[in-house]
BADRENTI-334929 format. One record per residue (C-alpha): y, x, z. Coordinates in steps of 0.05 Angstrom, whole numbers, always signed. Each point is the difference from the previous one (the first is absolute). Layout:
<rec><py>Y</py><px>X</px><pz>Z</pz></rec>
...
END
This chain:
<rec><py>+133</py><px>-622</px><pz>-435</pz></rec>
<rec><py>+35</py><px>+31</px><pz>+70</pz></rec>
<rec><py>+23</py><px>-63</px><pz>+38</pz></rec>
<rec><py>+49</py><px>+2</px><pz>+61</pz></rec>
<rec><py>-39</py><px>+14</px><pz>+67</pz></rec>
<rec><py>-66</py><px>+25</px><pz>-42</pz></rec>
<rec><py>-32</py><px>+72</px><pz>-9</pz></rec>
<rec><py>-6</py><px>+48</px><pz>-58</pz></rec>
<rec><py>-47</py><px>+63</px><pz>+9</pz></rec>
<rec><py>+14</py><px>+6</px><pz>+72</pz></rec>
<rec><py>+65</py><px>-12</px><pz>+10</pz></rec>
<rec><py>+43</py><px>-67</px><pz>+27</pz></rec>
<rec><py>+62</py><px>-30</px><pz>-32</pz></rec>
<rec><py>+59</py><px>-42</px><pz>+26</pz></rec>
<rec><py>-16</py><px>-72</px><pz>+8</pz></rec>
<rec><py>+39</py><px>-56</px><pz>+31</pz></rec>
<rec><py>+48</py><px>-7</px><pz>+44</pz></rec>
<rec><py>-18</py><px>-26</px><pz>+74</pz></rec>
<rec><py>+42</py><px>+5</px><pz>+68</pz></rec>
<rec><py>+7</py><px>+46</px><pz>+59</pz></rec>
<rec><py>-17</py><px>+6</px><pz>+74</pz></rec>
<rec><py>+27</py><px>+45</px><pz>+62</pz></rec>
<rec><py>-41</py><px>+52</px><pz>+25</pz></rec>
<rec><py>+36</py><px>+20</px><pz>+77</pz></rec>
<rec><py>-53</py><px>+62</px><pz>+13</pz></rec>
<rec><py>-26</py><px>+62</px><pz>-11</pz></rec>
<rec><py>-44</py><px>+50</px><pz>+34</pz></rec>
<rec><py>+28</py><px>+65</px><pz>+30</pz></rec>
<rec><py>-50</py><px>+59</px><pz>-6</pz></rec>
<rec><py>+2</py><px>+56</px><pz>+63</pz></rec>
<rec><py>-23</py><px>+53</px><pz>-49</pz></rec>
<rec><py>-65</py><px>+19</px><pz>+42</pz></rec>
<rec><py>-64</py><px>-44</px><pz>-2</pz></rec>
<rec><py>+22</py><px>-69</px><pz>-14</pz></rec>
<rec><py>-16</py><px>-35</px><pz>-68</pz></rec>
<rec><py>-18</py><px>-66</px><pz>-32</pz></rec>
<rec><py>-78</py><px>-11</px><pz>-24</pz></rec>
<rec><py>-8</py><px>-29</px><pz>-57</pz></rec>
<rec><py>-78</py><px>-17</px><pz>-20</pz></rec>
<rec><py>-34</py><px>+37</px><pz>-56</pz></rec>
<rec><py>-25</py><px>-64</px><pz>-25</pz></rec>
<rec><py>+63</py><px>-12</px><pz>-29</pz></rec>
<rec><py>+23</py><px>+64</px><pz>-17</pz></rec>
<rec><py>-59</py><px>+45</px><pz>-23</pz></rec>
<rec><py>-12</py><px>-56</px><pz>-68</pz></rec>
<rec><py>+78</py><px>+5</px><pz>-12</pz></rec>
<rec><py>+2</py><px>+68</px><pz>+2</pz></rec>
<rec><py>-60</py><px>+7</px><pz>-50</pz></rec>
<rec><py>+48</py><px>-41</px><pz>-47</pz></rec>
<rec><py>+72</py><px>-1</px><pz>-29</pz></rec>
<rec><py>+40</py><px>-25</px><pz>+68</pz></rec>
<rec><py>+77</py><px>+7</px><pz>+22</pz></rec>
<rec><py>+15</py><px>+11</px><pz>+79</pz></rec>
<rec><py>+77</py><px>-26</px><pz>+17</pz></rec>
<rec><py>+32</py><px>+6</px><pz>+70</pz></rec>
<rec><py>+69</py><px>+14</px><pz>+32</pz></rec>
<rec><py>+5</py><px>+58</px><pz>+38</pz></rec>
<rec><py>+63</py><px>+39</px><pz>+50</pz></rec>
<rec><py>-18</py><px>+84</px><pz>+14</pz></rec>
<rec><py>+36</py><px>+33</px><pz>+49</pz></rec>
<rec><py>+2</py><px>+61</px><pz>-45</pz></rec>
<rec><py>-35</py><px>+33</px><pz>-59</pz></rec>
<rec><py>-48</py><px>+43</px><pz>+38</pz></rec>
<rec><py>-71</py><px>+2</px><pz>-23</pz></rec>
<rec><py>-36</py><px>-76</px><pz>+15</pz></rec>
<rec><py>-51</py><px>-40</px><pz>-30</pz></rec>
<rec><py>+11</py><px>-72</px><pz>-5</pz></rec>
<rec><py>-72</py><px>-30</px><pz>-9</pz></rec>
<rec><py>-63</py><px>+30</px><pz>-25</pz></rec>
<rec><py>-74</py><px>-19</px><pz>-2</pz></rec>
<rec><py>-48</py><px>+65</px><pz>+7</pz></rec>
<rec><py>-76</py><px>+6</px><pz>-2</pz></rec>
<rec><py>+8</py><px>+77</px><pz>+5</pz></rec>
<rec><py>+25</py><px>+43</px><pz>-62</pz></rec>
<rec><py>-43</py><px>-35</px><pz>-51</pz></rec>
<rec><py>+34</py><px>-70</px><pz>+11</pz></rec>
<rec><py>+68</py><px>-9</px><pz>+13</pz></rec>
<rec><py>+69</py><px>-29</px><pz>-6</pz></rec>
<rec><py>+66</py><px>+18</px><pz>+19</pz></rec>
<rec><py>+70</py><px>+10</px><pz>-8</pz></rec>
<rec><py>+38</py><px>+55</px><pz>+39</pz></rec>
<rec><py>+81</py><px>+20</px><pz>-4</pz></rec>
<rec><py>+19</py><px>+69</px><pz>+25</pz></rec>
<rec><py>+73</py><px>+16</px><pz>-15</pz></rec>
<rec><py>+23</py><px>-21</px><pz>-75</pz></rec>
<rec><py>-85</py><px>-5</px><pz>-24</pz></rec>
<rec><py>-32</py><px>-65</px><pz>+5</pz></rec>
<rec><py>-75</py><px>+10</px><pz>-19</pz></rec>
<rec><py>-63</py><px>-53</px><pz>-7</pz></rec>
<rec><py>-57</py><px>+28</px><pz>+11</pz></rec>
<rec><py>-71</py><px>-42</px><pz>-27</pz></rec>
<rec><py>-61</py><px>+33</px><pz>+0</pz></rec>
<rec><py>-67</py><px>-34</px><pz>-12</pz></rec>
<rec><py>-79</py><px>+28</px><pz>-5</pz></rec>
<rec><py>+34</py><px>+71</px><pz>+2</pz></rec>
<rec><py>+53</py><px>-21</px><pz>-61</pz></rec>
<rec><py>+71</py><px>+16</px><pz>+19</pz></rec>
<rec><py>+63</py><px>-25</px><pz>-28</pz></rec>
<rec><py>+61</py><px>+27</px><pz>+49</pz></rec>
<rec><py>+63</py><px>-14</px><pz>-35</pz></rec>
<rec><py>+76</py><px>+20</px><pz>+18</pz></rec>
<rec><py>+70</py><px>-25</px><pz>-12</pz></rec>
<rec><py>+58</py><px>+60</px><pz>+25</pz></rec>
<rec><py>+73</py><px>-6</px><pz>+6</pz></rec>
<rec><py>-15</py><px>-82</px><pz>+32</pz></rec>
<rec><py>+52</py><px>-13</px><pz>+42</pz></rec>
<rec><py>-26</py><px>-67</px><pz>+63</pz></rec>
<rec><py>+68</py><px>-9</px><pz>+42</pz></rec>
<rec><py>-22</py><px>+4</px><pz>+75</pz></rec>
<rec><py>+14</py><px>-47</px><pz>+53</pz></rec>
<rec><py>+10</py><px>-54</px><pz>-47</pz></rec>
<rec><py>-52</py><px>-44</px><pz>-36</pz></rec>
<rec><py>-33</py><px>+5</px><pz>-64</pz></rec>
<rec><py>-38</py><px>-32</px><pz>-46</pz></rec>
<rec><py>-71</py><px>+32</px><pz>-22</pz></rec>
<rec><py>-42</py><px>-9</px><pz>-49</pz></rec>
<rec><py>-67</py><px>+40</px><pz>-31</pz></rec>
<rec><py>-43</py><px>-22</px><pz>-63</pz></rec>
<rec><py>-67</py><px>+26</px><pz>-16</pz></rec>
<rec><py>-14</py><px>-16</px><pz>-71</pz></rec>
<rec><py>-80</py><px>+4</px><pz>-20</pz></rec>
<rec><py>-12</py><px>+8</px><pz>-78</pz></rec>
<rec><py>-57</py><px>-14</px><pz>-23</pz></rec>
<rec><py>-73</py><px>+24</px><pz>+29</pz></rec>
<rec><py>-12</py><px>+63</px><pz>-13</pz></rec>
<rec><py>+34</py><px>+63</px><pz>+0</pz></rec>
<rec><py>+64</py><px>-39</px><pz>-15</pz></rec>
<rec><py>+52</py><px>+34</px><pz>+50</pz></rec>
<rec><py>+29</py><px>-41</px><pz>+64</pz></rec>
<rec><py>+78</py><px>-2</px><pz>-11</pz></rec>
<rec><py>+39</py><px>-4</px><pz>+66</pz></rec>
<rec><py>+68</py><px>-29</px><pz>+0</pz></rec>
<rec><py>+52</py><px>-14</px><pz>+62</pz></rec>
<rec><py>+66</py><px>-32</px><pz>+19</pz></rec>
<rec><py>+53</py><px>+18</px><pz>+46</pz></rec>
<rec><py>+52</py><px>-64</px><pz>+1</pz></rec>
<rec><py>+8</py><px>-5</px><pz>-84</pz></rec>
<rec><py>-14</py><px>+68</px><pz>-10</pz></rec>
<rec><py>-63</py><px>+13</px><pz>-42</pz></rec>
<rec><py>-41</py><px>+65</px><pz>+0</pz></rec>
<rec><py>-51</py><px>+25</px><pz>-39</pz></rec>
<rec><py>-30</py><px>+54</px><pz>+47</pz></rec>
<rec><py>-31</py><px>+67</px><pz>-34</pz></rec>
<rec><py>-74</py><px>+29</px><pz>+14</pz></rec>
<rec><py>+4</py><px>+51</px><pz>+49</pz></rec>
<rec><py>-65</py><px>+33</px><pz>-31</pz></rec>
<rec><py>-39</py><px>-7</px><pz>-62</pz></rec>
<rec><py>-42</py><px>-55</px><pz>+26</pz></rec>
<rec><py>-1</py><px>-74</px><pz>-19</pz></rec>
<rec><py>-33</py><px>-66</px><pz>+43</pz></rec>
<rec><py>-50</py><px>-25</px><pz>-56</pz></rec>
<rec><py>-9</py><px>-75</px><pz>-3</pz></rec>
<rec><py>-71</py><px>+8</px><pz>+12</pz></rec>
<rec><py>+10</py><px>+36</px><pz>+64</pz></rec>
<rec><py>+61</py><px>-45</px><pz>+30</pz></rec>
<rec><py>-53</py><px>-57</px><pz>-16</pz></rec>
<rec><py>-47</py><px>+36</px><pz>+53</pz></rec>
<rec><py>+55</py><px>+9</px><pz>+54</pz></rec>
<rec><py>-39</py><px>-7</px><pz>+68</pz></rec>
<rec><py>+23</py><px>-9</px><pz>+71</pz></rec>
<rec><py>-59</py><px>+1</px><pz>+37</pz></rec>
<rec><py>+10</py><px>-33</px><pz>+73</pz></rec>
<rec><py>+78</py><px>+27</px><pz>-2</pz></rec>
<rec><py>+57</py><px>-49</px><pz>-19</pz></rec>
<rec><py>+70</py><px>-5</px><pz>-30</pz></rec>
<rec><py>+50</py><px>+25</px><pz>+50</pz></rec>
<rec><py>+75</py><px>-14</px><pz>+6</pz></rec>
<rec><py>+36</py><px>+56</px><pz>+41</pz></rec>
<rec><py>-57</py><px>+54</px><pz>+31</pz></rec>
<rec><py>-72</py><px>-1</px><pz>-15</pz></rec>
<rec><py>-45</py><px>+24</px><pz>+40</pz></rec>
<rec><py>-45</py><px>+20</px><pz>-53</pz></rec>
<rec><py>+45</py><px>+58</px><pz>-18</pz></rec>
<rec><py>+44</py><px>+12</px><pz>+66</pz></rec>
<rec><py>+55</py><px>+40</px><pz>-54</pz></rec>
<rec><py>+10</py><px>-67</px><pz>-25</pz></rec>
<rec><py>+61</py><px>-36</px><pz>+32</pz></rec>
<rec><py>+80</py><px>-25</px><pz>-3</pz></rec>
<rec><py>+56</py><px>+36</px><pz>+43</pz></rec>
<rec><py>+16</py><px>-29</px><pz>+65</pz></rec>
<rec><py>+49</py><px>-70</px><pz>-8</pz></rec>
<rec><py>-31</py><px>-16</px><pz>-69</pz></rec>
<rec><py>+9</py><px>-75</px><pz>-16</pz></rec>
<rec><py>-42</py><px>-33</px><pz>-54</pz></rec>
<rec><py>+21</py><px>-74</px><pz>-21</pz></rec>
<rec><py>-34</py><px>-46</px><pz>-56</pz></rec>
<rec><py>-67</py><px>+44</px><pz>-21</pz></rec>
<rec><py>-38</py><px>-34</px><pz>-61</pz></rec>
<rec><py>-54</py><px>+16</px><pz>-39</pz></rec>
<rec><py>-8</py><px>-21</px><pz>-68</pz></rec>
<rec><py>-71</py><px>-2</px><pz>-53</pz></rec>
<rec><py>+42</py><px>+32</px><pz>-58</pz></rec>
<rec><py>+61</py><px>+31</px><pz>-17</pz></rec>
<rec><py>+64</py><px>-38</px><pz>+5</pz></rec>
<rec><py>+51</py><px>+10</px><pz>-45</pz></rec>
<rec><py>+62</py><px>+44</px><pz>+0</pz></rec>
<rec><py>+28</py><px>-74</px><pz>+8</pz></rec>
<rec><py>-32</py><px>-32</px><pz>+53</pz></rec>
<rec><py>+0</py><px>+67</px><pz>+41</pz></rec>
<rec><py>+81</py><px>-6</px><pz>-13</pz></rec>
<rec><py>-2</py><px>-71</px><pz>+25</pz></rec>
<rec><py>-25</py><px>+16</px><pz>+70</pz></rec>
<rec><py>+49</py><px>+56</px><pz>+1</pz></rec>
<rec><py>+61</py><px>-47</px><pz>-20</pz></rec>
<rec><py>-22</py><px>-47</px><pz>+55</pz></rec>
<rec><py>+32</py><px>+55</px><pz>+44</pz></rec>
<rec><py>-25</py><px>-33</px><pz>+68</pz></rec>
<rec><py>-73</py><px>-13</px><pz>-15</pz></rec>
<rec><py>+25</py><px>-71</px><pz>-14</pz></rec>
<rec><py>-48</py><px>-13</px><pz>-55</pz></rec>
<rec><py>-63</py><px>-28</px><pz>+25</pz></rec>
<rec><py>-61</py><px>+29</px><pz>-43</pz></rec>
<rec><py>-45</py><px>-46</px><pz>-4</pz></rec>
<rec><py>+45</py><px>-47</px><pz>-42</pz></rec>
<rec><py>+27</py><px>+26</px><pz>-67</pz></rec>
<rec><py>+70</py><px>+14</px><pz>+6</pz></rec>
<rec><py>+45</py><px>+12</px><pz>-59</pz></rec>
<rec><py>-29</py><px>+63</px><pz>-36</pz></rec>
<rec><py>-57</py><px>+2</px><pz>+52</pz></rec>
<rec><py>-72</py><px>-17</px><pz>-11</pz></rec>
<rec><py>-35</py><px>-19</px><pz>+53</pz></rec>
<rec><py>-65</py><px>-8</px><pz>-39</pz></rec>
<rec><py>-32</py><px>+65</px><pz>+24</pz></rec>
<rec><py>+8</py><px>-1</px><pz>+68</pz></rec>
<rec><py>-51</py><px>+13</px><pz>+46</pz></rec>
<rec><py>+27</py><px>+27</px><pz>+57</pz></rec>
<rec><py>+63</py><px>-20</px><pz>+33</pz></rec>
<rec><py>+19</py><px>+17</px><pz>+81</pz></rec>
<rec><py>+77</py><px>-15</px><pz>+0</pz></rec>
<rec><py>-16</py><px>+45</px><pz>+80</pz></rec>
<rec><py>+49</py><px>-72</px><pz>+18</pz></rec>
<rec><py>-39</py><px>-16</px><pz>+61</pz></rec>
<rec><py>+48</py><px>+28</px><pz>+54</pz></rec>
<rec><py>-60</py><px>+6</px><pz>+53</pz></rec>
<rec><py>-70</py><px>+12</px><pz>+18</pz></rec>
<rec><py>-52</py><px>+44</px><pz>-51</pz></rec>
<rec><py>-8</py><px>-31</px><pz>-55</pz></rec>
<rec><py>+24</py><px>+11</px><pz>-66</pz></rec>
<rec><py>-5</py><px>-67</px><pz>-44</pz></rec>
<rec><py>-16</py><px>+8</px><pz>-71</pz></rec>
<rec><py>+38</py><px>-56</px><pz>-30</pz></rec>
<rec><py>-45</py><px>+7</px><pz>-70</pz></rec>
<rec><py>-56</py><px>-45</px><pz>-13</pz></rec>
<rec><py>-51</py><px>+58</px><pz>+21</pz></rec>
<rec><py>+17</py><px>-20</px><pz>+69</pz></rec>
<rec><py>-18</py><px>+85</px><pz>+22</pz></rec>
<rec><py>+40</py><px>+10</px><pz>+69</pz></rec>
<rec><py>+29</py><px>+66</px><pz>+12</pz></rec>
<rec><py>-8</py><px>+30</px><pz>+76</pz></rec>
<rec><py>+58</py><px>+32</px><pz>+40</pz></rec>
<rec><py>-35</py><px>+56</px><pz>+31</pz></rec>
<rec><py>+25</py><px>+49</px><pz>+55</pz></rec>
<rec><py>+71</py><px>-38</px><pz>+8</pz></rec>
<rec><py>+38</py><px>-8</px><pz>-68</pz></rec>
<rec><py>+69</py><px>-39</px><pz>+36</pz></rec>
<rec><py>+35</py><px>-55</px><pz>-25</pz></rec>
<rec><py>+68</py><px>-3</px><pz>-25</pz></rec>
<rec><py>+43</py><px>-38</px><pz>-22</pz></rec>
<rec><py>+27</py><px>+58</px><pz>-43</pz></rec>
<rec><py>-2</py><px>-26</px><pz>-69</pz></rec>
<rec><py>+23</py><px>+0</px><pz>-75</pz></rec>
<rec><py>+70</py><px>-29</px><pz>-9</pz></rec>
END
């Protein structure tokens, strides 16, 4: 039986109500070299795996960027890039691509919005990955760009090598980065897919006011594993506020600001 706050073939389900907290920063991207790095010991196992990614985010404009990515070269990969009205995820592992688009998405600038991305692995074989995002409440099913499909077997052999998760540029693929005055507030990673629910929960908390590692209404906290609420206000660290304890590292002068949700 599917019980409040438990898991059914991958994906999590509202549980119980909990409280809220104030989050007063964010970090302001210059659009050039700087980034946060994330290690691969976290994120190379939850990308072989069903996961969810959440964060706010503010863009200065809808010009080509790429919000976060982790590359080992063309063979391993995963990113998501907006360029105009197209919002594309790219995931490519041991030579196995999946890029998938969504057209006509409209993300207001210079104001801040809520993001979310599900990767959904079926099965273990050739079962296809399906790839799933949020803007705010909207839902969208994104379309294969090509006839090509991420197998479960290959997204199970997704390999970073020495590279690492990146928020903002990466320096493993210097195309990879945000437009100058980028702000990123509240970035979470999660060890399933949340539902439509809880996904709609930390968009209704409209100022990042939901603190995710505690359930919260329709949120689930259950499958968090990485959490860095970027709250710190100073110095180079990012805190992951999950139980994996896997600090982030402001490189090359991400700013804080008090710029936030709300």
């Amino acid at each position: 039986m599917l019980g409040l706050g438990n898991s059914l073939s991958n994906i999590i389900v509202p549980a119980a109500a909990g409280g809220g907290y104030t989050n007063a920063y964010s970090l302001d991207f210059d659009g050039s070299d700087d980034y946060v790095e994330i290690s691969s010991s976290l994120f190379q196992p939850a990308i072989r795996n069903s996961f969810t990614i959440t964060m706010w985010i503010k863009i200065p404009s809808t010009d080509e960027q790429i919000w976060f990515s982790a590359w080992n070269g063309s063979a391993n990969n995963f990113r998501v890039n907006l360029e105009g009205t197209d919002f594309n995820a790219y995931f490519s592992s041991s030579w196995d691509d999946l890029i998938v688009q969504s057209g006509s998405v409209t993300i207001p600038t210079d104001e801040w919005v809520h993001f979310a991305i599900t990767c959904l692995k079926t099965g273990t074989g050739s079962d296809p990955t399906v790839i799933e995002f949020f803007i705010n409440e909207t839902k969208y099913t994104p379309s294969p760009l090509y006839s090509t499909a991420l197998t479960a077997a290959n997204q199970g052999a997704f390999n970073l090598g020495s590279n690492h998760f990146r928020i903002g540029y990466d320096p493993a693929r210097t195309a990879n980065k945000m437009l100058d005055d980028t702000f990123v507030h509240d970035f979470s990673l999660h060890e399933a897919v949340l539902s439509d629910l809880s996904i709609i929960a930390l968009y209704n908390g409209g100022d990042g006011s939901i603190d995710q590692t505690e359930d919260s209404g329709n949120y689930s906290a259950s499958a968090l594993i990485g959490y860095w609420k970027l709250d710190e206000g100073s110095l180079t660290t990012a805190t992951d506020s999950s139980d994996s304890g896997v600090d982030g590292t402001l490189t090359n002068g991400p700013v804080w600001s008090t710029d936030v949700p709300g």
